[in-house]
Biotite code that builds the C-alpha atoms (Angstrom):
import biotite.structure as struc

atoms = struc.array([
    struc.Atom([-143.162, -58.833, -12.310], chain_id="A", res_id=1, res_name="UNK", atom_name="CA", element="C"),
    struc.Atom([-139.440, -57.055, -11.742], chain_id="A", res_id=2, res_name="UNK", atom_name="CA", element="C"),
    struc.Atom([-138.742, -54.006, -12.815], chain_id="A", res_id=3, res_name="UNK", atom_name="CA", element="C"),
    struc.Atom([-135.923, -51.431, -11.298], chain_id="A", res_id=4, res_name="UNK", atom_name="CA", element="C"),
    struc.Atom([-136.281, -47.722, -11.284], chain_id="A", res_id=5, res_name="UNK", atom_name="CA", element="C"),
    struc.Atom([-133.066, -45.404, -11.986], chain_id="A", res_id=6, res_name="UNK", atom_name="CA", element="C"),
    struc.Atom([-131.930, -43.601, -8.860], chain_id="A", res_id=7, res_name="UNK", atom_name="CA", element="C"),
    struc.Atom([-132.485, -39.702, -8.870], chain_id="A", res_id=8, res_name="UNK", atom_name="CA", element="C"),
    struc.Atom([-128.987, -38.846, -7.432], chain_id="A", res_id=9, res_name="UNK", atom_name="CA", element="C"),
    struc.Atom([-125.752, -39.839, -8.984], chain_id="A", res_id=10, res_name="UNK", atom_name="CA", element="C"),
    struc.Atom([-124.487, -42.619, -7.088], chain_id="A", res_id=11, res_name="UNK", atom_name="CA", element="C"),
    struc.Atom([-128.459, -43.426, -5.441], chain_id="A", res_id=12, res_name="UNK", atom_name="CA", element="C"),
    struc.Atom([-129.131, -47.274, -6.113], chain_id="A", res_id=13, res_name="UNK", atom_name="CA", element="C"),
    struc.Atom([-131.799, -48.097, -8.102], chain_id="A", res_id=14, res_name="UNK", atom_name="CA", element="C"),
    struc.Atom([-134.849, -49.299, -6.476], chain_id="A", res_id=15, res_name="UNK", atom_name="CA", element="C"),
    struc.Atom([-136.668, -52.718, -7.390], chain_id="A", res_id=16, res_name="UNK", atom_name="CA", element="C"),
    struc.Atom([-140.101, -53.161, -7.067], chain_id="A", res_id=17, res_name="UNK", atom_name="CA", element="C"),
    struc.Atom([-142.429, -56.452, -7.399], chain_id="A", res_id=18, res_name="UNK", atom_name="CA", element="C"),
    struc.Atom([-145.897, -56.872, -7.414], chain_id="A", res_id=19, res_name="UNK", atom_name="CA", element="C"),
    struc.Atom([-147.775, -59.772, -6.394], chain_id="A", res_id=20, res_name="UNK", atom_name="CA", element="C"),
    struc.Atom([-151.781, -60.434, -6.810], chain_id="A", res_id=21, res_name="UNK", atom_name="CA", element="C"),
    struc.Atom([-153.608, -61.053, -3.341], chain_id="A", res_id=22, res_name="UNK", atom_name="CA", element="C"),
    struc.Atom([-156.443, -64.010, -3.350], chain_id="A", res_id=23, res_name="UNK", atom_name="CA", element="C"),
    struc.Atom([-159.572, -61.659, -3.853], chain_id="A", res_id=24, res_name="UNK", atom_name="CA", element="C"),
    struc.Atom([-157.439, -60.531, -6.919], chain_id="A", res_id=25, res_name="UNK", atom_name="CA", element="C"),
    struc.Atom([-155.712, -56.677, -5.982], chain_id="A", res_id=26, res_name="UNK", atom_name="CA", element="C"),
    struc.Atom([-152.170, -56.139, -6.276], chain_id="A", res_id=27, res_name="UNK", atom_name="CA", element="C"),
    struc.Atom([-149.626, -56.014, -3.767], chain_id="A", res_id=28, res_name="UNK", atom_name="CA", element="C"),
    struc.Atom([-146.113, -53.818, -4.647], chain_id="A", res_id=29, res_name="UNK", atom_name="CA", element="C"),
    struc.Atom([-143.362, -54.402, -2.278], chain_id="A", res_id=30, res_name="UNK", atom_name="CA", element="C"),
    struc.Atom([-140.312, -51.756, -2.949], chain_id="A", res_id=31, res_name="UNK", atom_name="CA", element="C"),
    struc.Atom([-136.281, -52.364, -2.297], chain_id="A", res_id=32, res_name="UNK", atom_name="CA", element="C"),
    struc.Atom([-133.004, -51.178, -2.804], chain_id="A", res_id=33, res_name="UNK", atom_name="CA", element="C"),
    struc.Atom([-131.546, -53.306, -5.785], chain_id="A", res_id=34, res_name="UNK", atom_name="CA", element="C"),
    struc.Atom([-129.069, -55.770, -3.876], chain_id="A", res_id=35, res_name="UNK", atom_name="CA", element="C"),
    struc.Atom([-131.239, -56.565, -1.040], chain_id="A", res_id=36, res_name="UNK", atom_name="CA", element="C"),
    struc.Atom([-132.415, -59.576, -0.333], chain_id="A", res_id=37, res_name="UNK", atom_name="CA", element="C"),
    struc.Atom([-134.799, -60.348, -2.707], chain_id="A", res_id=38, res_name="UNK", atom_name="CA", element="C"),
    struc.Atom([-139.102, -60.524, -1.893], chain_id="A", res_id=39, res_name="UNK", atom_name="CA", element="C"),
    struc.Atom([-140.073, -64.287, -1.871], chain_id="A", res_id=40, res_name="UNK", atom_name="CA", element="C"),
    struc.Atom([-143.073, -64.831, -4.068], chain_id="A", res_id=41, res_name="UNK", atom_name="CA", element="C"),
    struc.Atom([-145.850, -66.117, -1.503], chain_id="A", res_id=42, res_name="UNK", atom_name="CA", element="C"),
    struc.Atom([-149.418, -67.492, -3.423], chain_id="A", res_id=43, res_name="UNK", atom_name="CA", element="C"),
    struc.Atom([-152.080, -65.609, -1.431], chain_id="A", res_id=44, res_name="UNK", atom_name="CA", element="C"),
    struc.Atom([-154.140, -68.809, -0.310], chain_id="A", res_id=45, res_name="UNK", atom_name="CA", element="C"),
    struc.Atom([-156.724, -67.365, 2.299], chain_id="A", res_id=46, res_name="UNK", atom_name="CA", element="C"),
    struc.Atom([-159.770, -68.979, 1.869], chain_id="A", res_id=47, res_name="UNK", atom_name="CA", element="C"),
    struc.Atom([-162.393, -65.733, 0.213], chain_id="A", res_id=48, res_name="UNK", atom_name="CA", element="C"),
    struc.Atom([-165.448, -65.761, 2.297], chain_id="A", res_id=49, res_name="UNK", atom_name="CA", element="C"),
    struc.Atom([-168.450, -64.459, 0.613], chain_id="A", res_id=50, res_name="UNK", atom_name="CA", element="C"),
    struc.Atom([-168.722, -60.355, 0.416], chain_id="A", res_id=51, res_name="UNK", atom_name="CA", element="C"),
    struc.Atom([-171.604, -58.474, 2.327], chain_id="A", res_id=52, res_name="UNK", atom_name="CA", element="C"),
    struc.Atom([-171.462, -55.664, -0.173], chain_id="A", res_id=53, res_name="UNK", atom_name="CA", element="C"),
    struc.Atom([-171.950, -53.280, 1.997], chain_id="A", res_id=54, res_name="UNK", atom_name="CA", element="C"),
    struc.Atom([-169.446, -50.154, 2.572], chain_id="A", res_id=55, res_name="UNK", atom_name="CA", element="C"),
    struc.Atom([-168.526, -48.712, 6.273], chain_id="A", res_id=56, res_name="UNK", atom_name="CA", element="C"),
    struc.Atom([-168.404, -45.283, 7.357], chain_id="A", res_id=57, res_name="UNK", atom_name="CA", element="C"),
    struc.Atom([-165.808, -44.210, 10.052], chain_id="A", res_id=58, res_name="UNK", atom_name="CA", element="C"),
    struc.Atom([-165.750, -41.150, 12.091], chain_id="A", res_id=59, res_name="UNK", atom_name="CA", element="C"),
    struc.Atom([-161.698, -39.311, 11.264], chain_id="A", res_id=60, res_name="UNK", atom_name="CA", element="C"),
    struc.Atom([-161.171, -37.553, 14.384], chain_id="A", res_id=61, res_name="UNK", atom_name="CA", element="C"),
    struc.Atom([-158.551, -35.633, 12.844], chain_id="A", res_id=62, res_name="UNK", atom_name="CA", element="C"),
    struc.Atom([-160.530, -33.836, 10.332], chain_id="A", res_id=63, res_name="UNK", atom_name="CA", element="C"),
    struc.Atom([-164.251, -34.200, 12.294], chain_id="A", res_id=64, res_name="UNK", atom_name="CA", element="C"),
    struc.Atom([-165.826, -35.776, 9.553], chain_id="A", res_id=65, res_name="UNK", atom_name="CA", element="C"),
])
């Protein structure tokens, strides 16, 4: 999926974004100015091992929490 977004300033270049679907299915946006060289669509093949369902707490030692 392509799609380009109008730049805010007069003169800006539109930016292009494209989306891609990882191999455990979430999506992946990659963002450029229009002209650049364009995002080569890659297939996500990493084999999926099996999930543990279970989350994981971290300790932010910016906030102490």
């Amino acid at each position: 999926m392509t799609s380009c977004i109008p730049g805010d300033r007069a003169g800006a270049p539109p930016i292009e974004h494209r989306s891609h679907r990882l191999a455990d299915g979430r999506e992946a946006v990659f963002f450029s100015d229009r002209g650049a060289a364009p995002v080569e669509r890659v297939v996500d093949a990493r084999p999926l091992g099996e999930r543990s369902g279970h989350g994981q707490v971290r300790f932010d030692r910016l906030t102490g929490e």
